[in-house]
Backbone and ligand atoms as CSV (ligand in chain L), in Angstrom:
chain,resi,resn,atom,element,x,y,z
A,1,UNK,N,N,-15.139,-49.294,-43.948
A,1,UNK,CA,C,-16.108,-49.881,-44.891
A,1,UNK,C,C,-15.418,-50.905,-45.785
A,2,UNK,N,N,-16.020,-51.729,-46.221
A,2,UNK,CA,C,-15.762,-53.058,-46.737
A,2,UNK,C,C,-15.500,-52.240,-48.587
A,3,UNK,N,N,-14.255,-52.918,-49.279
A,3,UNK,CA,C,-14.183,-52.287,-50.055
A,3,UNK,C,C,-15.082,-52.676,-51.362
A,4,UNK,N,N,-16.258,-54.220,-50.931
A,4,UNK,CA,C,-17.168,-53.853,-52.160
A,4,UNK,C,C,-18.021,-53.046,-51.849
A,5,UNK,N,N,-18.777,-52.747,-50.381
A,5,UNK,CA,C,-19.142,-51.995,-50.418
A,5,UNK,C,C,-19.255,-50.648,-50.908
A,6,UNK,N,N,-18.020,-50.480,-50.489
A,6,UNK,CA,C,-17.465,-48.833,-51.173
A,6,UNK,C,C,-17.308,-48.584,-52.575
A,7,UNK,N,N,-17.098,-49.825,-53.307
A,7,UNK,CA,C,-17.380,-49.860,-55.036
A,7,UNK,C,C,-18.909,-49.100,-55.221
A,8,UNK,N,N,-19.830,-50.358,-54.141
A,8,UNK,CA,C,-21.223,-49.924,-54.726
A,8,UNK,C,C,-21.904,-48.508,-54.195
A,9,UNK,N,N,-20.997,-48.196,-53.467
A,9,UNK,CA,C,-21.792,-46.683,-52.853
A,9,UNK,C,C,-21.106,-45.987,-54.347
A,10,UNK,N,N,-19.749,-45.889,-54.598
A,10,UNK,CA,C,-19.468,-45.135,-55.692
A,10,UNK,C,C,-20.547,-45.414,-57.204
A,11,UNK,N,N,-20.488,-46.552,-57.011
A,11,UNK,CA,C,-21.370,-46.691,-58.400
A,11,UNK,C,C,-22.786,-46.255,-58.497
A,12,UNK,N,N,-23.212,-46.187,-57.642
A,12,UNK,CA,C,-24.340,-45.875,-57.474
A,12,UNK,C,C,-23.852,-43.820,-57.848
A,13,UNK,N,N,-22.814,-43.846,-57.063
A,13,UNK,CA,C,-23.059,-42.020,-57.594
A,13,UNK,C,C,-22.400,-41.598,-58.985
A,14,UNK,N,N,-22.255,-42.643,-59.576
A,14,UNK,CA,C,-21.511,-42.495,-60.556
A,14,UNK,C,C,-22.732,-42.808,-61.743
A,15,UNK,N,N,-23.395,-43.342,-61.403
A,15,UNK,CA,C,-24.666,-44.156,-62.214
A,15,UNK,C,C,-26.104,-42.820,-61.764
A,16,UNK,N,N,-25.786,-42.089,-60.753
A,16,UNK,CA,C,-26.698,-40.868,-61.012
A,16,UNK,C,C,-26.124,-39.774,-61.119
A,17,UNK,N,N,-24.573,-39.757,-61.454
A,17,UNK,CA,C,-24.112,-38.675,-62.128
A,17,UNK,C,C,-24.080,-37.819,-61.120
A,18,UNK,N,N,-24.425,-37.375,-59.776
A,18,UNK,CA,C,-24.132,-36.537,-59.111
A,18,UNK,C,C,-24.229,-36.799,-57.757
A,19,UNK,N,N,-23.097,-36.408,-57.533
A,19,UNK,CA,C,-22.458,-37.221,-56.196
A,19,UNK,C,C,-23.162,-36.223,-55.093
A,20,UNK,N,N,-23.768,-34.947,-54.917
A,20,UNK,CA,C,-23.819,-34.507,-53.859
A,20,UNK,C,C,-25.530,-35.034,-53.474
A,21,UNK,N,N,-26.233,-35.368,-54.335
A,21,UNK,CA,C,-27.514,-36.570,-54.161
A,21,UNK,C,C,-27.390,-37.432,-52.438
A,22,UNK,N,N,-26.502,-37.910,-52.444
A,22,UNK,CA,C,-25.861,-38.756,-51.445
A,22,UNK,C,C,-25.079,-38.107,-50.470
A,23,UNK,N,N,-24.759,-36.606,-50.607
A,23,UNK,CA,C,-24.183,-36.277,-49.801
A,23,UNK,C,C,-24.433,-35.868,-48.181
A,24,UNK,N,N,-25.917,-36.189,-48.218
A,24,UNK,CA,C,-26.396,-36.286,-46.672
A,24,UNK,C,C,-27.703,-37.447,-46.732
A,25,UNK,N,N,-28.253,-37.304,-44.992
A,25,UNK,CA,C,-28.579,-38.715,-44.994
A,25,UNK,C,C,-29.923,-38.355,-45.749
A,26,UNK,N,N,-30.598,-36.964,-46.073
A,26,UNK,CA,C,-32.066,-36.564,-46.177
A,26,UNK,C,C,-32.077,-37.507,-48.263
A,27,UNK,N,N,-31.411,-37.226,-48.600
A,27,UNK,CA,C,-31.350,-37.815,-50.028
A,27,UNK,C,C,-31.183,-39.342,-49.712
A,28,UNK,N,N,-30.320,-40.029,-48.643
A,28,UNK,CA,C,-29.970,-41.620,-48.562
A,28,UNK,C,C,-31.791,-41.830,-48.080
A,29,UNK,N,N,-32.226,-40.959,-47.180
A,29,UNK,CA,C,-33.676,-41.105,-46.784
A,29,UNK,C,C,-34.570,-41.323,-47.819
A,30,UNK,N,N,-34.677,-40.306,-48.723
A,30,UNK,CA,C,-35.643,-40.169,-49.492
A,30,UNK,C,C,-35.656,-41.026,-50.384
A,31,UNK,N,N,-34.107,-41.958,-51.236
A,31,UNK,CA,C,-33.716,-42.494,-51.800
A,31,UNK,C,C,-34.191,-44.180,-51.138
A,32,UNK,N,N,-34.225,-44.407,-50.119
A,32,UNK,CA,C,-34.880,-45.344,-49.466
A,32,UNK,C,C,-36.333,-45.804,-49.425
A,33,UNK,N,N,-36.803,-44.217,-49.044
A,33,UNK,CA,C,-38.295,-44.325,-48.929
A,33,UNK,C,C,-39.434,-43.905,-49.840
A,34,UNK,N,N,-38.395,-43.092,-50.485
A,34,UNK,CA,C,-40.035,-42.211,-51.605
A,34,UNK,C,C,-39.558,-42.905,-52.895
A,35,UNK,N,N,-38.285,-42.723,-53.102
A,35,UNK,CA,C,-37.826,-42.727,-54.795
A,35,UNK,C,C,-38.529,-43.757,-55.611
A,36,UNK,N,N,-38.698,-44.852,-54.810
A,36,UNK,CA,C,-39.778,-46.072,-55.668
A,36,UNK,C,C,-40.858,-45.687,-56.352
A,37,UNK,N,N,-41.291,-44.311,-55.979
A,37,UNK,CA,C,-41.893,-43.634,-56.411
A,37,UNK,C,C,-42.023,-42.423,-57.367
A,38,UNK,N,N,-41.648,-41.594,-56.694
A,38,UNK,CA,C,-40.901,-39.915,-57.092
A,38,UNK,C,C,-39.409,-40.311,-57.639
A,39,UNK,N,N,-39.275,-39.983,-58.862
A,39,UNK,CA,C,-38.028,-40.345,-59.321
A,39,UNK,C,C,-37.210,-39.098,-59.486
A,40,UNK,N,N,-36.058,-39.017,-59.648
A,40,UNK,CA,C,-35.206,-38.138,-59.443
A,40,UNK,C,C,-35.119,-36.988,-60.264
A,41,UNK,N,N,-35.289,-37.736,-61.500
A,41,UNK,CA,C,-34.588,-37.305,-62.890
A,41,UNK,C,C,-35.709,-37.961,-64.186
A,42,UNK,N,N,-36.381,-36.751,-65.169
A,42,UNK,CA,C,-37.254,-37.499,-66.006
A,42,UNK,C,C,-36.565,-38.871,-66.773
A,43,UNK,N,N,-37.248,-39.934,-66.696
A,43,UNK,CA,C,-37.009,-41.151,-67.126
A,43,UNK,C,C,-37.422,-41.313,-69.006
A,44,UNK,N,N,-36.701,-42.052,-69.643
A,44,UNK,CA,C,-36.963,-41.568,-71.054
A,44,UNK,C,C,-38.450,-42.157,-71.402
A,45,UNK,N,N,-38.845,-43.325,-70.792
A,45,UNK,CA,C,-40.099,-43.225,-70.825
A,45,UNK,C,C,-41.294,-42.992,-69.676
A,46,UNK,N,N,-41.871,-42.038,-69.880
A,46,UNK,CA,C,-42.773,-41.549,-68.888
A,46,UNK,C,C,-43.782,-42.504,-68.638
A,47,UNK,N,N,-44.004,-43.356,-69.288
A,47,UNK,CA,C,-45.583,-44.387,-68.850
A,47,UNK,C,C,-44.816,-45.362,-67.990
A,48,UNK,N,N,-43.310,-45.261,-67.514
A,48,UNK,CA,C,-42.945,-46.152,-66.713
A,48,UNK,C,C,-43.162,-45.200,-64.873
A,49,UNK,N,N,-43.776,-44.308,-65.095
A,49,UNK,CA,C,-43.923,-43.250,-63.982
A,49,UNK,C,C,-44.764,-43.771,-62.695
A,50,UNK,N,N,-45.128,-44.435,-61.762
A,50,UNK,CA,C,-46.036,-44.291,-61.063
A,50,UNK,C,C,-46.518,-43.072,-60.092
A,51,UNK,N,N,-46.129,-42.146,-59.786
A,51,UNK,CA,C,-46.360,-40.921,-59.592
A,51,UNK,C,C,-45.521,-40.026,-59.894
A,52,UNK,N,N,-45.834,-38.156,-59.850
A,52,UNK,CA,C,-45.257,-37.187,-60.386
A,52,UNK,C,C,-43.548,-37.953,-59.725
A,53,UNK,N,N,-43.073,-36.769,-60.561
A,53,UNK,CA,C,-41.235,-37.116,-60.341
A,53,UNK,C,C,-40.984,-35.891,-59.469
A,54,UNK,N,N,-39.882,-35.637,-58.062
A,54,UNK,CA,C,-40.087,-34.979,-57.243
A,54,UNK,C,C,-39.921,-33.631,-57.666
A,55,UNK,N,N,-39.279,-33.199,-58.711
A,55,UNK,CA,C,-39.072,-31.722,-59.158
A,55,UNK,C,C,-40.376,-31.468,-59.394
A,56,UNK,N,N,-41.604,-32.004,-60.227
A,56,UNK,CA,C,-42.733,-31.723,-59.965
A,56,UNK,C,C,-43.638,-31.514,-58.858
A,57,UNK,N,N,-43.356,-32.496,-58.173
A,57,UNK,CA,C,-44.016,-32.188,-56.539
A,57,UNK,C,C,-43.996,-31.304,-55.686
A,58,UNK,N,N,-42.280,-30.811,-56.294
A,58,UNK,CA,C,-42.039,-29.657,-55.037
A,58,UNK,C,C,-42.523,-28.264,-55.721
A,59,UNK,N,N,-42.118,-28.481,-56.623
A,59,UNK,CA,C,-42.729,-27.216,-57.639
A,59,UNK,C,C,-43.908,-26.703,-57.412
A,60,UNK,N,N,-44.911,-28.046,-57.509
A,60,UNK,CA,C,-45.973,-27.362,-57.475
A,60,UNK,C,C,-46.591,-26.812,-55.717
A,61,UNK,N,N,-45.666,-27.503,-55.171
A,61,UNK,CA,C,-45.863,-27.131,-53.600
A,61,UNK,C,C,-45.186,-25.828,-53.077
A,62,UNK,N,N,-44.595,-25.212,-53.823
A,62,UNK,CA,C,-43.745,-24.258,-53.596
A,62,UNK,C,C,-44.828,-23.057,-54.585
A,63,UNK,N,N,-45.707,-23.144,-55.650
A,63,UNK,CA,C,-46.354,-22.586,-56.209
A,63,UNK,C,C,-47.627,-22.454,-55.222
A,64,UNK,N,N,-47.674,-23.371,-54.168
A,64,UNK,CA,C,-48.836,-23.229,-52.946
A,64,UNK,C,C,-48.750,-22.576,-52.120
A,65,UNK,N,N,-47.314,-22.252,-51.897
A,65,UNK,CA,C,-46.828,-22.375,-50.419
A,65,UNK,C,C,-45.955,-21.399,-50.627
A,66,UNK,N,N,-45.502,-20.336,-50.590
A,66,UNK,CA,C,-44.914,-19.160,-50.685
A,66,UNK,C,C,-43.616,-19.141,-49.603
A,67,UNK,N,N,-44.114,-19.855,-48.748
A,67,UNK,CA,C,-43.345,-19.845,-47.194
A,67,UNK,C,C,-42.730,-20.986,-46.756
A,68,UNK,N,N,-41.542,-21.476,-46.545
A,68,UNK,CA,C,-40.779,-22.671,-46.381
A,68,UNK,C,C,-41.624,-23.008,-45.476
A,69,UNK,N,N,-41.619,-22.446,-43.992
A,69,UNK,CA,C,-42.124,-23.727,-42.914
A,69,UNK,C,C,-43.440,-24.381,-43.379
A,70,UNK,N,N,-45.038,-23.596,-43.927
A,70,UNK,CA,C,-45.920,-23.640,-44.380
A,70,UNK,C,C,-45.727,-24.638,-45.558
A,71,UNK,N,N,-44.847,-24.543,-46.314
A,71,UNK,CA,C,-44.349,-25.446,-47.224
A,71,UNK,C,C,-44.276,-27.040,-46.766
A,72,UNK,N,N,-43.177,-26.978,-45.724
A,72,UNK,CA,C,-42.243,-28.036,-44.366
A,72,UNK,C,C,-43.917,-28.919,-43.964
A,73,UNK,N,N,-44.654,-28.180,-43.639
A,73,UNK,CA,C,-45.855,-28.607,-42.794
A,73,UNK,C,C,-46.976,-29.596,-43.646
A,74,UNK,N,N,-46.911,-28.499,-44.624
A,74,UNK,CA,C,-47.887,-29.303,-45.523
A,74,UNK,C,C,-47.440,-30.897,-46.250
A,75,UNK,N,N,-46.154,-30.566,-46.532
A,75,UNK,CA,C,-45.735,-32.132,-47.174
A,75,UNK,C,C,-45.616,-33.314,-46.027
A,76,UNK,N,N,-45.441,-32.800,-44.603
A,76,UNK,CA,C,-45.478,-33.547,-43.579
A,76,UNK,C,C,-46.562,-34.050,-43.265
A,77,UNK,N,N,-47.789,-33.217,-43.358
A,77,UNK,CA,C,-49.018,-33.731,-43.161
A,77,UNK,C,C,-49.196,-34.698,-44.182
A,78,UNK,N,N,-48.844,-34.296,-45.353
A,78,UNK,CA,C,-49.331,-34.710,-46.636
A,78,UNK,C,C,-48.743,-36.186,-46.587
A,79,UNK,N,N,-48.051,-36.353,-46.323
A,79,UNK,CA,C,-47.172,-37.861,-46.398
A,79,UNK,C,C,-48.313,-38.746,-45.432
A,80,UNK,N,N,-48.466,-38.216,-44.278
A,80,UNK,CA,C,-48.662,-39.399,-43.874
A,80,UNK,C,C,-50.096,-39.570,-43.728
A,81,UNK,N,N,-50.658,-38.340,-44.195
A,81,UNK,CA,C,-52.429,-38.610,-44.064
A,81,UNK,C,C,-52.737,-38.143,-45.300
A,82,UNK,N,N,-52.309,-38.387,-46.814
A,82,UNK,CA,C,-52.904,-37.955,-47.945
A,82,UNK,C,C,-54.833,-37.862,-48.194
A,83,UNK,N,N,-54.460,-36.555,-48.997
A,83,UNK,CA,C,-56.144,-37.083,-49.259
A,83,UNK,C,C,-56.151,-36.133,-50.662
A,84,UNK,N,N,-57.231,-36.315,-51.678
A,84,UNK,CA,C,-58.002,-35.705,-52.848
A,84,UNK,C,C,-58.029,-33.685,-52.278
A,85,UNK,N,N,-58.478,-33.867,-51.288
A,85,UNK,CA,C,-58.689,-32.524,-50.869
A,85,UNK,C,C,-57.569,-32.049,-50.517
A,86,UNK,N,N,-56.574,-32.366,-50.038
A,86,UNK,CA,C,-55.706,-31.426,-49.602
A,86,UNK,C,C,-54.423,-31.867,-50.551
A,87,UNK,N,N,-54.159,-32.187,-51.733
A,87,UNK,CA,C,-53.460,-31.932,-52.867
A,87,UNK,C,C,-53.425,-30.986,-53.498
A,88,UNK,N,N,-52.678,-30.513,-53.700
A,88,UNK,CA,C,-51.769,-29.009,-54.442
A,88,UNK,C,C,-51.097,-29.758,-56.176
A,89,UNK,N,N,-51.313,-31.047,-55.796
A,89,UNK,CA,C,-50.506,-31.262,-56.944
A,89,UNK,C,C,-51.505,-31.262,-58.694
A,90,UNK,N,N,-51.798,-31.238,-59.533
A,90,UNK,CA,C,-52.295,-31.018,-60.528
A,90,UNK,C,C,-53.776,-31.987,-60.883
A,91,UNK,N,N,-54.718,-31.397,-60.802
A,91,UNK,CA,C,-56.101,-32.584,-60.874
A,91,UNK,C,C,-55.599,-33.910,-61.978
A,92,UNK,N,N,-54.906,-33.725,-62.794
A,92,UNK,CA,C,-54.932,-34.604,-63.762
A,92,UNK,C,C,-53.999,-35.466,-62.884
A,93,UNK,N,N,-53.205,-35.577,-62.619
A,93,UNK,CA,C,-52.027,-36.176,-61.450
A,93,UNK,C,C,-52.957,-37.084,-60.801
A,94,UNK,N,N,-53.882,-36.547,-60.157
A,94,UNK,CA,C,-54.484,-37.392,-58.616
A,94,UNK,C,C,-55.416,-38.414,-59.707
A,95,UNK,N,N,-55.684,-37.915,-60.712
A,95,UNK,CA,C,-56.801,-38.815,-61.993
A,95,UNK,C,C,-55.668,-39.946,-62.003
A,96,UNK,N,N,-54.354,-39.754,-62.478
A,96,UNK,CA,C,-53.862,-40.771,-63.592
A,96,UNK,C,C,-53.365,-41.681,-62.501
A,97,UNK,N,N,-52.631,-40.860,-61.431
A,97,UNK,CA,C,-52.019,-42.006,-60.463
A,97,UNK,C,C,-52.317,-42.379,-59.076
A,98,UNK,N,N,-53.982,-41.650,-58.853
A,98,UNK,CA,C,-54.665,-42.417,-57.610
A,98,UNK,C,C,-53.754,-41.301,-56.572
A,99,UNK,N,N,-54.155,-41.199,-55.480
A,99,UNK,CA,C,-54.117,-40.819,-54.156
A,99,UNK,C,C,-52.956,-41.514,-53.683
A,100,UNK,N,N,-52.136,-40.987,-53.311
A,100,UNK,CA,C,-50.641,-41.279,-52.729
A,100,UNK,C,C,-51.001,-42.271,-51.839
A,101,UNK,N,N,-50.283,-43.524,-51.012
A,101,UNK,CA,C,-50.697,-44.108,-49.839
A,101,UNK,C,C,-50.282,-43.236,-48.916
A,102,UNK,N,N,-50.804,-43.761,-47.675
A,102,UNK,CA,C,-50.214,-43.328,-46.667
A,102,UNK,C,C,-48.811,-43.965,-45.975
A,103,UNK,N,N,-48.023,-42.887,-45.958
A,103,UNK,CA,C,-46.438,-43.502,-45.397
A,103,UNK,C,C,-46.355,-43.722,-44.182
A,104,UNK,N,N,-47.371,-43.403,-43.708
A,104,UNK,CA,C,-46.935,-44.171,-41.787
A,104,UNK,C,C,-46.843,-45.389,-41.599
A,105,UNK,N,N,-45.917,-45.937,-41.307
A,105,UNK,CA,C,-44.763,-47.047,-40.871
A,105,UNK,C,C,-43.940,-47.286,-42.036
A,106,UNK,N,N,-43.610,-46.405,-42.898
A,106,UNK,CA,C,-42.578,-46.182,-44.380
A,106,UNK,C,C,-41.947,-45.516,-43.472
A,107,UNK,N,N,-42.095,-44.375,-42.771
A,107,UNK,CA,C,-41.458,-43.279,-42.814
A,107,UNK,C,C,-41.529,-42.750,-41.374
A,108,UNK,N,N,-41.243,-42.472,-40.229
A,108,UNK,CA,C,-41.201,-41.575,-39.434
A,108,UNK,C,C,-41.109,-40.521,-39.250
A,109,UNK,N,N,-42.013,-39.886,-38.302
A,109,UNK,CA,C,-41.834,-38.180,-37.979
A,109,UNK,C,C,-40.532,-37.624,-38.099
A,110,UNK,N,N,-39.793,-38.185,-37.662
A,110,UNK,CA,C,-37.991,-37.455,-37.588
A,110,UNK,C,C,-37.773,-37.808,-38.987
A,111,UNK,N,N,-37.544,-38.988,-39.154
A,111,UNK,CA,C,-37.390,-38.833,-40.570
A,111,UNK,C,C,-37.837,-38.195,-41.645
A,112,UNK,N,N,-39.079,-38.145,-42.145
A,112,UNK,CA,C,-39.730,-37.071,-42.630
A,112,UNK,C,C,-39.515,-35.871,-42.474
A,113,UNK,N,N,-39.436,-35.449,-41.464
A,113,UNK,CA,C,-38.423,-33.778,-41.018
A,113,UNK,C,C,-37.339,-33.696,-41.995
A,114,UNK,N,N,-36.473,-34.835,-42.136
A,114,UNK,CA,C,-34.913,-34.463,-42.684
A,114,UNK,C,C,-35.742,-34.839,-44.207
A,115,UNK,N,N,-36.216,-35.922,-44.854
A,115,UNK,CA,C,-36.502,-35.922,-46.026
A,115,UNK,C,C,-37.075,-34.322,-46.888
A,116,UNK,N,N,-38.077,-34.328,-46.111
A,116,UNK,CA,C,-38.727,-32.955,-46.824
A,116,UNK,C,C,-37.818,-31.550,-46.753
A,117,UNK,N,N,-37.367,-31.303,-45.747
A,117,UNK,CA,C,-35.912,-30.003,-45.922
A,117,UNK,C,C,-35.443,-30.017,-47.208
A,118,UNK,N,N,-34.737,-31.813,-46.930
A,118,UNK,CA,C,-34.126,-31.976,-48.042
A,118,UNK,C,C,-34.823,-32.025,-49.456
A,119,UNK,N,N,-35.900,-32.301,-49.586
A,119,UNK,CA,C,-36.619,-32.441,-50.989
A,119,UNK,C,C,-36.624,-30.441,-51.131
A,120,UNK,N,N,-37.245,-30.120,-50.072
A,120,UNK,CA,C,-37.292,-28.674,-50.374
A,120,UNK,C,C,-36.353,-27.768,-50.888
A,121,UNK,N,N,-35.294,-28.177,-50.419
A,121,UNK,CA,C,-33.810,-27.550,-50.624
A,121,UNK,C,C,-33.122,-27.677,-51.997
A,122,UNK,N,N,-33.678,-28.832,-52.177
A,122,UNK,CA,C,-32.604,-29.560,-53.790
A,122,UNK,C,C,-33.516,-29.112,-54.670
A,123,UNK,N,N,-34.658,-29.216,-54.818
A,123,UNK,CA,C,-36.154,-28.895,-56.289
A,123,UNK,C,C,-36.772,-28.069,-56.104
A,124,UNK,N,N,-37.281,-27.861,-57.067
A,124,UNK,CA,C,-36.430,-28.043,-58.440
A,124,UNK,C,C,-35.100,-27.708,-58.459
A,125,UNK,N,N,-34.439,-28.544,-58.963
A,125,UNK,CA,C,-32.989,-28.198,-59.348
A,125,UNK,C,C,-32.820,-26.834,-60.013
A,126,UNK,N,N,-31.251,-26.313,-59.564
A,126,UNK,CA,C,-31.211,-24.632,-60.742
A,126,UNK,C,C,-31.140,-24.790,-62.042
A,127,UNK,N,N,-32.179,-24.144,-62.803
A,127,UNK,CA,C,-32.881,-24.053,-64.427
A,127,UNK,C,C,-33.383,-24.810,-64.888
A,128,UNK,N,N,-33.679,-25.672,-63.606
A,128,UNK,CA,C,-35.291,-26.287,-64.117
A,128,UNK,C,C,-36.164,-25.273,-64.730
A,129,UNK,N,N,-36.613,-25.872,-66.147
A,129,UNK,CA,C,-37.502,-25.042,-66.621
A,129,UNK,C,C,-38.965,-25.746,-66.752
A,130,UNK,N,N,-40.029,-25.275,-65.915
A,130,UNK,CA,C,-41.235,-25.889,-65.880
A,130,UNK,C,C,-42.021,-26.306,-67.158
A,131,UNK,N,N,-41.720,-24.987,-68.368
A,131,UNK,CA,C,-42.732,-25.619,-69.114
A,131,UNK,C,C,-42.180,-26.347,-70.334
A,132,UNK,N,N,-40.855,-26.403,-70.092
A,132,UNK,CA,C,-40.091,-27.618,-71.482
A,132,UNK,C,C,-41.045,-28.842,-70.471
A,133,UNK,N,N,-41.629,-29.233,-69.061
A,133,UNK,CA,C,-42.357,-30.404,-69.155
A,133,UNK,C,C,-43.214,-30.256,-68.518
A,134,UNK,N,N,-44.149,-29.689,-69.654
A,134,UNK,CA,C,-45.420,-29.696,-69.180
A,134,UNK,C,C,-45.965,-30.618,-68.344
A,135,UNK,N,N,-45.350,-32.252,-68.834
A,135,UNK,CA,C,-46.446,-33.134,-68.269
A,135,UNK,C,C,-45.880,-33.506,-66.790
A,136,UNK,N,N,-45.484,-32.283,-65.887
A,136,UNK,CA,C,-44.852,-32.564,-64.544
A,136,UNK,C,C,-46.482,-31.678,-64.028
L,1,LIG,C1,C,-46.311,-46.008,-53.416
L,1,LIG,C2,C,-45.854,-44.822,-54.130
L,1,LIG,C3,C,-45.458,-43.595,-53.313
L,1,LIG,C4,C,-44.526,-43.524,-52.304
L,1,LIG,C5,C,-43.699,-44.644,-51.674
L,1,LIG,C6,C,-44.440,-42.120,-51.949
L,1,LIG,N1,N,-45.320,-41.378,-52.699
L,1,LIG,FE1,FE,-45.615,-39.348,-52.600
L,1,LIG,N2,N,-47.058,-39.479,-54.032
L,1,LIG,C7,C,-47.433,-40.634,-54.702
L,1,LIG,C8,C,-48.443,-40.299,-55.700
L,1,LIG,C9,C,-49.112,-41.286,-56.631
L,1,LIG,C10,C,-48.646,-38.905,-55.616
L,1,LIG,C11,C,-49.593,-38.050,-56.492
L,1,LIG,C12,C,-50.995,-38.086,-56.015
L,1,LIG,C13,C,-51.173,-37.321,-54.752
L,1,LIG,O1,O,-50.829,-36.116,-54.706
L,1,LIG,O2,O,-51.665,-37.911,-53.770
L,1,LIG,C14,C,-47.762,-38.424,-54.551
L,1,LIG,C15,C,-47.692,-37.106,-54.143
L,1,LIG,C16,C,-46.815,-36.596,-53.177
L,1,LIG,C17,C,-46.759,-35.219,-52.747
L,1,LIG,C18,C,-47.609,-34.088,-53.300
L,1,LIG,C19,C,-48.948,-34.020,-52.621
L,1,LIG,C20,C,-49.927,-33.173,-53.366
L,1,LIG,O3,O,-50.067,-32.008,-53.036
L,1,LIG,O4,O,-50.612,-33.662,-54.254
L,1,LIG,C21,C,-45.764,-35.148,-51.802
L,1,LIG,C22,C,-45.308,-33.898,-51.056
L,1,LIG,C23,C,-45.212,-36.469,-51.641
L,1,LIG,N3,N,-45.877,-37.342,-52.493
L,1,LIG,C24,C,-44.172,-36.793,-50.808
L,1,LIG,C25,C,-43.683,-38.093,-50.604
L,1,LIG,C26,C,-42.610,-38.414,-49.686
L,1,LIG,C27,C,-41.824,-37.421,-48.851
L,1,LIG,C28,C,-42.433,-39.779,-49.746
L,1,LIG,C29,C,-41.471,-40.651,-48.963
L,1,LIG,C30,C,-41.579,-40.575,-47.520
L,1,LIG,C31,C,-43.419,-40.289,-50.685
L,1,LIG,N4,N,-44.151,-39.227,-51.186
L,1,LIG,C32,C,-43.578,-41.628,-50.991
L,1,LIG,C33,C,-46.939,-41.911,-54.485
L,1,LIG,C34,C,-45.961,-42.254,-53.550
């Protein structure tokens, strides 16, 4: 690797403070494809939000979904054929920031496989505490 390159991969983990983010490709994935969206880490101002931030998302999908694969399935569907009806995520959510698009040709089936593991696996982060933010 080219050594500016390798500056900017470091800076980048140095600038989100935690290097294991990057440590496989499901975070370089998600970091590609969703994060424009779903942000990592609450931002100090929230009206800069365009949808929930992913510790919220998974949270509340994991409050649906009791069962990883059932879990796995639903966010897979959910990505690429969103709808009003089959959101888990909070009525006020689908009010403030509209109906997710649809990610088909964002995102691929395989890909999506490794993103969502990975979203599932990392979030909420350990001691996330849900109701210091409410507004997730
Ligand atoms: C253009 C912005 C945008 C992008 C890109 C985006 N999302 Fe979303 N997503 C949203 C919004 C807005 C919501 C909240 C409304 C809703 O649930 O539809 C949402 C909700 C969700 C939900 C919760 C669904 C529920 O039950 O309400 C999941 C899971 C999700 N996104 C996964 C992803 C994944 C995985 C990616 C990347 C492949 C992604 N999103 C990319 C905007 C986006």
């Amino acid at each position: 690797m080219k050594l500016k390159n390798l500056l900017r991969v470091a800076g980048f983990m140095i600038v989100l403070g935690n290097t294991t983010l990057f440590a496989d490709s499901g975070a370089e994935l998600f970091e590609s494809k969703c994060a424009m969206c779903h942000v990592t880490k609450p931002p100090k101002d929230m009206s800069t939000l365009v949808a929930p931030p992913v510790f919220g998302v998974i949270r509340h999908v994991k409050m649906t979904y009791s069962n990883e694969a059932e879990a796995l399935a639903f966010m897979r569907s959910y990505v690429m054929e969103p709808s009003a009806a089959k959101a888990v995520c909070m009525p006020q959510k689908l009010k403030k920031f509209g109906v997710m698009p649809s990610q088909k040709g964002n995102v691929t089936p395989q890909e999506l496989e490794v993103i969502t593991k990975w979203m599932y696996d990392n979030f909420p982060p350990k001691g996330f505490k849900g109701k210091k933010h409410k507004m997730f």
